[in-house]
N, CA, C and O atoms as a DFTB+ gen file, in Angstrom:
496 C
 N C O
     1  1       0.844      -1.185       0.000
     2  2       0.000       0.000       0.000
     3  2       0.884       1.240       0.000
     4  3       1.939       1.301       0.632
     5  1       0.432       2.143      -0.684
     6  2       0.923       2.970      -0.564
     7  2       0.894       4.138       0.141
     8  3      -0.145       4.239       0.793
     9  1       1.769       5.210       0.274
    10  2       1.222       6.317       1.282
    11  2       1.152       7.342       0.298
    12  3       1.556       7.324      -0.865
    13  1       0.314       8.652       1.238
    14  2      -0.167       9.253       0.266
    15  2       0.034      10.994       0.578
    16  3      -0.481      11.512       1.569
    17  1       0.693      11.626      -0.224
    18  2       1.833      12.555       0.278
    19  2       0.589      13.403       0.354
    20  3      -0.333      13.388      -0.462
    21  1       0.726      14.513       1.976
    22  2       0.050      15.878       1.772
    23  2       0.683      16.885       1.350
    24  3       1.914      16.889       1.342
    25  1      -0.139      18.051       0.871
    26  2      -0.290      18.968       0.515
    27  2       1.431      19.477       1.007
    28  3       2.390      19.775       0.296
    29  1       1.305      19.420       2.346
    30  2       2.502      19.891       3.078
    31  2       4.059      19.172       3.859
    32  3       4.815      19.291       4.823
    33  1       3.781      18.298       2.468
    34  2       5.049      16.992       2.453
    35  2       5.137      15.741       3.468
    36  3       5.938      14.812       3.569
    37  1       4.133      16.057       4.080
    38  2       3.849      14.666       5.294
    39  2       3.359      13.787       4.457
    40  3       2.762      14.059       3.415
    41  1       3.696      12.235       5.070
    42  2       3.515      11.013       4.515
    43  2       2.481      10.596       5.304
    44  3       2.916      10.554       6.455
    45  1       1.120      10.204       5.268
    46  2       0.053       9.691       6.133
    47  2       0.770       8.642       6.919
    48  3       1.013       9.251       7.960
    49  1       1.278       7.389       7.066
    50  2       2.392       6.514       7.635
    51  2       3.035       7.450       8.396
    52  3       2.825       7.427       9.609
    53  1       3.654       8.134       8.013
    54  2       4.705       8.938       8.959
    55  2       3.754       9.582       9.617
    56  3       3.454       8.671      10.389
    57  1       3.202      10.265       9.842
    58  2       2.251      10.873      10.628
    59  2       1.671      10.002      11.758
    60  3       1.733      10.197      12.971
    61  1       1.092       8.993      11.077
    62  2       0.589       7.886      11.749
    63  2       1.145       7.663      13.086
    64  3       0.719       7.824      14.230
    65  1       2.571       7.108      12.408
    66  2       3.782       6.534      13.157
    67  2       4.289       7.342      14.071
    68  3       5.230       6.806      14.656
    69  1       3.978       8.734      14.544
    70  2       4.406       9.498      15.040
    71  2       3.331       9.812      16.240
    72  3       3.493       9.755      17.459
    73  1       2.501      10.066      15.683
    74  2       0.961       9.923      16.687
    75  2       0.663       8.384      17.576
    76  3      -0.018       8.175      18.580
    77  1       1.310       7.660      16.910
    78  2       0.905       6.301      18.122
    79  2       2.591       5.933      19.037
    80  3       2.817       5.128      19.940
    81  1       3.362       6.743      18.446
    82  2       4.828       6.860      19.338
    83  2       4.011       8.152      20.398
    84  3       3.659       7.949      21.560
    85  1       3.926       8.828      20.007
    86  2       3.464       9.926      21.155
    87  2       1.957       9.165      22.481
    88  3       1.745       9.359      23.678
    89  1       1.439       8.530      21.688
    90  2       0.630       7.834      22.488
    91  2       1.041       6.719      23.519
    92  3       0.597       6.600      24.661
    93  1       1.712       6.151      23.071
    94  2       2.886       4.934      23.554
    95  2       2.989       5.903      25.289
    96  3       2.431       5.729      26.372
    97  1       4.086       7.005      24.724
    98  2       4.854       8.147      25.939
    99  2       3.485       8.618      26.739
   100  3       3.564       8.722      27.964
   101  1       2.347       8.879      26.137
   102  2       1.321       9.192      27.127
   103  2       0.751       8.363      28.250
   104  3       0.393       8.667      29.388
   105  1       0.782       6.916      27.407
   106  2       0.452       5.497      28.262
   107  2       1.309       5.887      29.766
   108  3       0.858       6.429      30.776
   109  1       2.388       5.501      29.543
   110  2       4.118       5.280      30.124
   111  2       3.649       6.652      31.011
   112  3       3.352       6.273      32.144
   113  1       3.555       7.495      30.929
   114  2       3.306       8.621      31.942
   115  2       2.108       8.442      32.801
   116  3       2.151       8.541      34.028
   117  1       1.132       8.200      32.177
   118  2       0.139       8.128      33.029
   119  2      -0.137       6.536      33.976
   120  3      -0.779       6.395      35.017
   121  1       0.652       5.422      33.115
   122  2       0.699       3.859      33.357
   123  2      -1.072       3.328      33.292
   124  3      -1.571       2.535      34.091
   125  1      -1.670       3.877      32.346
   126  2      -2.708       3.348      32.089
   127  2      -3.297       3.462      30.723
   128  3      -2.926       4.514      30.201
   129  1      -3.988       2.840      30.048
   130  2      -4.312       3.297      28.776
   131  2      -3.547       2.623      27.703
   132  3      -3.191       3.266      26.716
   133  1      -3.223       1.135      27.859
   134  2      -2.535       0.803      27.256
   135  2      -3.261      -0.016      25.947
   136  3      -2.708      -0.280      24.879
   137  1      -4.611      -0.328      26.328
   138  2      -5.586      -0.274      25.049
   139  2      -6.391      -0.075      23.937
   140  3      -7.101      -0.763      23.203
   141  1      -5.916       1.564      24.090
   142  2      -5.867       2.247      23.312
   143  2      -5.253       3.029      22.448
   144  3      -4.282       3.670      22.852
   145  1      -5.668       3.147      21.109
   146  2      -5.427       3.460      19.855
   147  2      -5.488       4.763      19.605
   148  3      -6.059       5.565      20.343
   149  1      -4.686       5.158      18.152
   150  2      -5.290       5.878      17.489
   151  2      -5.161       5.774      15.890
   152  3      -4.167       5.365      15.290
   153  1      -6.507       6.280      15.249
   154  2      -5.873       6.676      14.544
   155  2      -6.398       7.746      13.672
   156  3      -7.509       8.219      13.909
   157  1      -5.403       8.326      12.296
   158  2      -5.405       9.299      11.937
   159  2      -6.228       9.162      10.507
   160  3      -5.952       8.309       9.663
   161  1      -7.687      10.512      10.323
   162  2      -8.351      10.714       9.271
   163  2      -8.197      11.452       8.648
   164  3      -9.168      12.204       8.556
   165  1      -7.234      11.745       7.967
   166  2      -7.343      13.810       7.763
   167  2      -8.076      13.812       6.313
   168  3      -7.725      13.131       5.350
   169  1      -9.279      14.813       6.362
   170  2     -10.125      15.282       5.317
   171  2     -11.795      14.163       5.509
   172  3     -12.893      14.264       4.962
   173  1     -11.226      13.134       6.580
   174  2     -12.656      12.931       7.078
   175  2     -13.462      14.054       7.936
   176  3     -13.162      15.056       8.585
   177  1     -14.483      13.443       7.638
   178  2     -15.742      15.378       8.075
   179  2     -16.519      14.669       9.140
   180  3     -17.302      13.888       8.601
   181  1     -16.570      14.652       9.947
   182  2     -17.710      14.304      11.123
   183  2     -18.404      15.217      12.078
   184  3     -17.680      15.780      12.899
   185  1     -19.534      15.431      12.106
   186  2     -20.168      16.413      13.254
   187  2     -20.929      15.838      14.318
   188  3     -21.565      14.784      14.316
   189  1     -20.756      16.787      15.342
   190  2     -21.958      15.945      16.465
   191  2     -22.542      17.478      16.896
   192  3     -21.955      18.554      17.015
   193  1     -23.941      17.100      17.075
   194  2     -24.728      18.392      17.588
   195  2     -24.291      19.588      16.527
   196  3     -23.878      20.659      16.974
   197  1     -24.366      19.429      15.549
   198  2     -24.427      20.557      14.806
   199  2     -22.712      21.133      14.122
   200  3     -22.467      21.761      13.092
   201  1     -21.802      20.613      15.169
   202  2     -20.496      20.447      15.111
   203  2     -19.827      20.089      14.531
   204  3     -20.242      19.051      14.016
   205  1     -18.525      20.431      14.123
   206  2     -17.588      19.728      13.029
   207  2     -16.475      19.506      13.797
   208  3     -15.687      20.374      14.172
   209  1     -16.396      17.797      14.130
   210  2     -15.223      17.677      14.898
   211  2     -13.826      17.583      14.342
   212  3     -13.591      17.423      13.144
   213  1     -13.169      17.660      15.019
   214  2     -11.695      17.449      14.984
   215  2     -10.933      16.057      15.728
   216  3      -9.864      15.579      15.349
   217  1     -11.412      15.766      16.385
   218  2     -11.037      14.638      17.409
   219  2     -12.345      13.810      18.170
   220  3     -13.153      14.449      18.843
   221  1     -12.426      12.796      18.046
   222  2     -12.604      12.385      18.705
   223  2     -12.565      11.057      19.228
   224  3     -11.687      10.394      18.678
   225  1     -13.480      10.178      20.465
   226  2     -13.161       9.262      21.490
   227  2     -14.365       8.485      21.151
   228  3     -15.533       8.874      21.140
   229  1     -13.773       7.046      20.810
   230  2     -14.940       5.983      20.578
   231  2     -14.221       4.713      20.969
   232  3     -13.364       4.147      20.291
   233  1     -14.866       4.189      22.627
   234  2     -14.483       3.233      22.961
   235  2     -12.784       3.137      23.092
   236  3     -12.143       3.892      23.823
   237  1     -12.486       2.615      22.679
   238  2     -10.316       2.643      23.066
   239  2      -9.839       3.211      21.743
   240  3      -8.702       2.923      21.370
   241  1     -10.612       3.995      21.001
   242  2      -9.895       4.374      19.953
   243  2      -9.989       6.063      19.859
   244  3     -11.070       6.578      20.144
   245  1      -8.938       6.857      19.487
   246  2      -9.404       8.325      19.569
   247  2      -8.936       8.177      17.808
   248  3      -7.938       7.705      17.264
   249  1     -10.004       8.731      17.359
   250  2      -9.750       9.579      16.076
   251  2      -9.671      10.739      15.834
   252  3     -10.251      11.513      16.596
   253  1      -8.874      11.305      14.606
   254  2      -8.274      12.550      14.853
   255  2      -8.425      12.859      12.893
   256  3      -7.811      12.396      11.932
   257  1      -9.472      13.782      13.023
   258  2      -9.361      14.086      11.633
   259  2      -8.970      15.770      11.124
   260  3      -9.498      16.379      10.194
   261  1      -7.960      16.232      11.990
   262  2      -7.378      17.235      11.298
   263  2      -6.205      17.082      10.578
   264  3      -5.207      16.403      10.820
   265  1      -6.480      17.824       9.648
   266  2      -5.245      17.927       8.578
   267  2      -3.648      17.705       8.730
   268  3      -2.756      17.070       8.167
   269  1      -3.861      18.906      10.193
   270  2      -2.474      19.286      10.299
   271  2      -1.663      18.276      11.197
   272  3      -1.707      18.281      12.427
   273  1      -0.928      17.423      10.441
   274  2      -0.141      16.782      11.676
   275  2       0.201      17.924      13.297
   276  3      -0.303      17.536      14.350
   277  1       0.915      19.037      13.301
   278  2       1.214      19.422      14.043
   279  2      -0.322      19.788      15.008
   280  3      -0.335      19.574      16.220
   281  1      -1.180      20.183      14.497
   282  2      -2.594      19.806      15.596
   283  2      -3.502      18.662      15.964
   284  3      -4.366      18.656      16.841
   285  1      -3.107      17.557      15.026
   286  2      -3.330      15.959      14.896
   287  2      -2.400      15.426      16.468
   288  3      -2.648      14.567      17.314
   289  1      -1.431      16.282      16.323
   290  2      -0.451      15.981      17.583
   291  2      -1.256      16.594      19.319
   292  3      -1.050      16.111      20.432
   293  1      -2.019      17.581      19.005
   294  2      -2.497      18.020      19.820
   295  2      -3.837      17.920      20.439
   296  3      -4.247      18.312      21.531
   297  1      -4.461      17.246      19.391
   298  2      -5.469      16.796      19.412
   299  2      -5.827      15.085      20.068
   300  3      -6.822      14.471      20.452
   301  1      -4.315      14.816      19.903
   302  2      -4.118      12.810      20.627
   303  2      -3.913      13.661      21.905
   304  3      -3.962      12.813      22.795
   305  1      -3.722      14.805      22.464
   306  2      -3.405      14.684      23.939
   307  2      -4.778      14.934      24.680
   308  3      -5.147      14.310      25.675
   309  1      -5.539      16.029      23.990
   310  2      -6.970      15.875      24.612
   311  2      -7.800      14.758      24.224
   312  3      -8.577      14.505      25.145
   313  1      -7.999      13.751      22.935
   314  2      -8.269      12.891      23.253
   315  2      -8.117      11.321      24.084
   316  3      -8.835      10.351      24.326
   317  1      -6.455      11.846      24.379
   318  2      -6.150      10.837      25.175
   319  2      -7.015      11.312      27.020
   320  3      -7.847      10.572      27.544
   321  1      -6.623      12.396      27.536
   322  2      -7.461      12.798      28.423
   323  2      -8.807      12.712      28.733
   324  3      -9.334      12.664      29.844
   325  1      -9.511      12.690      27.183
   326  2     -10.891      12.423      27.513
   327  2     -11.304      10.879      27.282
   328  3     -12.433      10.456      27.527
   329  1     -10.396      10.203      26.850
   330  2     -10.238       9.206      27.289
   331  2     -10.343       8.141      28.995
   332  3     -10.982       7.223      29.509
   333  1      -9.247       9.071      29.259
   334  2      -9.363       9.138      30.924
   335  2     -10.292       9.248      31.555
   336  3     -10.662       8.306      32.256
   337  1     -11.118      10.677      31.508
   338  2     -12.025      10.885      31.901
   339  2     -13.437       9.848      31.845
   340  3     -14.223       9.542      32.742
   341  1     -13.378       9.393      30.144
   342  2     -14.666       8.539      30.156
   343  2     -14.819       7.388      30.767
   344  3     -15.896       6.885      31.088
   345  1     -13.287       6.765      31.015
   346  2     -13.460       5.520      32.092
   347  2     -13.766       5.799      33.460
   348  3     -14.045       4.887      34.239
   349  1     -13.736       6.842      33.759
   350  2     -13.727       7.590      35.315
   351  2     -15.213       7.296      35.495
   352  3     -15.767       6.527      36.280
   353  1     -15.688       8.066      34.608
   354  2     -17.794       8.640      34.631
   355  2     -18.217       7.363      34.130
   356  3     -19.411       7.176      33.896
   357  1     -17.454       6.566      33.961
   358  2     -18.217       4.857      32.682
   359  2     -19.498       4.682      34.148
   360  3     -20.669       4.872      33.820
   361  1     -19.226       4.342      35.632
   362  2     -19.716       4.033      36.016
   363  2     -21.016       4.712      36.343
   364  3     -21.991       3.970      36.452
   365  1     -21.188       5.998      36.517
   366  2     -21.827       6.462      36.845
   367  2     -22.972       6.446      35.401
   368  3     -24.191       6.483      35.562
   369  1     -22.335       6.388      34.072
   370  2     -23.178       6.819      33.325
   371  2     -24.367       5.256      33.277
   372  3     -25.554       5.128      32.980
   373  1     -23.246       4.256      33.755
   374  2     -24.082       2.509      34.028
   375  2     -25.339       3.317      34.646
   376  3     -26.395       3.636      34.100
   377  1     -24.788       3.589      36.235
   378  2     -26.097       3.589      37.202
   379  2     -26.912       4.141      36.824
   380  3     -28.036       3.698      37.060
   381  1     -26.758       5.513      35.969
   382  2     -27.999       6.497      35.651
   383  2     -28.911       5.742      34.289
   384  3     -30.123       5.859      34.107
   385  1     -28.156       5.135      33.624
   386  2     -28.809       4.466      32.268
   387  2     -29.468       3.588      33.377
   388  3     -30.628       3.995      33.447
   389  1     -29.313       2.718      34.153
   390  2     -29.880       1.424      34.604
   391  2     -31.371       2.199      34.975
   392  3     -32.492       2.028      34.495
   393  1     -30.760       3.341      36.291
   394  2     -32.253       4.261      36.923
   395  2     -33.115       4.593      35.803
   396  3     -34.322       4.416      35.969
   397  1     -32.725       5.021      34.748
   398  2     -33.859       5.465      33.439
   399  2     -34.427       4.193      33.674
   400  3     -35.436       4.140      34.377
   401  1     -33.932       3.137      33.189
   402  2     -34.697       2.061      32.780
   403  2     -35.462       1.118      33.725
   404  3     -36.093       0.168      33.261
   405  1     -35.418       1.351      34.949
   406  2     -36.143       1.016      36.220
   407  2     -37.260       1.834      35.963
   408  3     -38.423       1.557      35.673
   409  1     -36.617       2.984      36.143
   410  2     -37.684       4.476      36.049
   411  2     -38.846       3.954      35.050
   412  3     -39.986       3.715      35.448
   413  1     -38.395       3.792      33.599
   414  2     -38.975       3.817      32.266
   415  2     -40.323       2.148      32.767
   416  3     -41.519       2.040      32.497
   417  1     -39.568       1.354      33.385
   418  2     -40.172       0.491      33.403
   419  2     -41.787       0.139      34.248
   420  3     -42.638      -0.728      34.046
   421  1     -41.686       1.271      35.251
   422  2     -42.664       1.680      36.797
   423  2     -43.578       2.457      35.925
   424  3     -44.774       2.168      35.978
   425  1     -43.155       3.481      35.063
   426  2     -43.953       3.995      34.462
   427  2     -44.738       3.239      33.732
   428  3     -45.907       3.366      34.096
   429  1     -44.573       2.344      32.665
   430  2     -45.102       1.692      31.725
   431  2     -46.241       0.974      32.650
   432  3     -47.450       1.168      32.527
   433  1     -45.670       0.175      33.526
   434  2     -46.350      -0.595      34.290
   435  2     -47.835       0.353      35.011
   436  3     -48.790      -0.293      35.443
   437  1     -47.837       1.609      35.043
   438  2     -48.799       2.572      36.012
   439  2     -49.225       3.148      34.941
   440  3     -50.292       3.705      35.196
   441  1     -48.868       3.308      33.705
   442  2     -49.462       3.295      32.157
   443  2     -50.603       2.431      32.138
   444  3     -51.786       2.745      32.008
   445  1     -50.010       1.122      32.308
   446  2     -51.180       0.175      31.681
   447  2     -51.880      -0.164      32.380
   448  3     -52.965      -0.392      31.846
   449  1     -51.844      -0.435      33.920
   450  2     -52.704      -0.430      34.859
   451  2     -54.146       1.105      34.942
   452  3     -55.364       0.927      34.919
   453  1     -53.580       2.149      35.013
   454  2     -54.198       3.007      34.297
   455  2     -55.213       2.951      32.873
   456  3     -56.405       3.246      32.782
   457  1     -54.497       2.580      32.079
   458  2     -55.271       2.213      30.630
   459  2     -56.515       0.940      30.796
   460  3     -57.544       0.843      30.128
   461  1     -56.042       0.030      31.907
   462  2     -57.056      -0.777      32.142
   463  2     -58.562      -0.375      32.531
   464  3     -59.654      -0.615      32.015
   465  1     -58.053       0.500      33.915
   466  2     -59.300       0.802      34.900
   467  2     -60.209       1.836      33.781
   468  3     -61.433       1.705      33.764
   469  1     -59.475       2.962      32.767
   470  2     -60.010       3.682      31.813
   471  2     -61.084       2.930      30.747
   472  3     -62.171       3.312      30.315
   473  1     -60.313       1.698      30.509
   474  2     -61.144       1.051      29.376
   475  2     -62.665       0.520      30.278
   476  3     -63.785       0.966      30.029
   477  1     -62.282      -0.738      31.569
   478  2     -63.137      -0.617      32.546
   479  2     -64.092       0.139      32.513
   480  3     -65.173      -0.345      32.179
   481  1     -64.048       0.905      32.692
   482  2     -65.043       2.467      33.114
   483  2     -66.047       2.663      31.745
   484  3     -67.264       2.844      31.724
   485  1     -65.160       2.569      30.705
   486  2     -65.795       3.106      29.358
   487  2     -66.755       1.990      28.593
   488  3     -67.530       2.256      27.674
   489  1     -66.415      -0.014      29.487
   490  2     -67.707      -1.006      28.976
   491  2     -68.136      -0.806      30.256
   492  3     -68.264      -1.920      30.763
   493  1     -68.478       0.216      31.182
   494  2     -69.540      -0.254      32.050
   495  2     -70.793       1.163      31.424
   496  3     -71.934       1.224      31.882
């Protein structure tokens, strides 16, 4: 395969190779995070909420679709951080998804008990 030269003489490979060496040194500093990846999109377009990202965090992988190697570089350090962060809140976001769905479930149940006594009412 080949690589595929930018605009501004970077080799996508080399870039690459440079962004998961810098990730490597982030692991090693922090001694965690050793399952995660990255890698590099440049001229992929992705938005969230209306947004046009630059980086981002999916599961152990951070993607990084700016152009510029030199902000591709800067962009693996906040996604490595928010990385961090999302294993921190993983739990909390469990308990609150679980409470919706307890929640979601009491309701339904006082829904249809409700819908019963209504119908009730309406063959007498």
């Amino acid at each position: 395969m080949r690589c595929r030269i930018l605009k501004n003489g970077f080799r996508n490979a080399e870039v690459e190779a440079k962004l998961r060496k810098q990730l490597e040194r982030l692991k090693q500093r922090v001694g965690m995070g050793y399952e995660v990846e990255v890698l590099w999109l440049p001229k992929t377009v992705r938005y969230r909420n209306g947004k046009e990202l630059l980086e981002e965090v999916k599961d152990h992988v951070i993607y990084i679709y700016a152009e510029d190697p030199e902000e591709a570089e800067k962009l693996l350090a906040h996604g490595f951080a928010e990385w961090l962060l999302n294993r921190h809140t993983k739990r909390y976001r469990l308990l609150i998804n679980k409470l919706i769905e307890v929640f979601e479930q009491i309701q339904y149940e006082e829904k249809e008990r409700l819908v019963d006594a209504i119908a009730k009412l309406m063959e007498e």
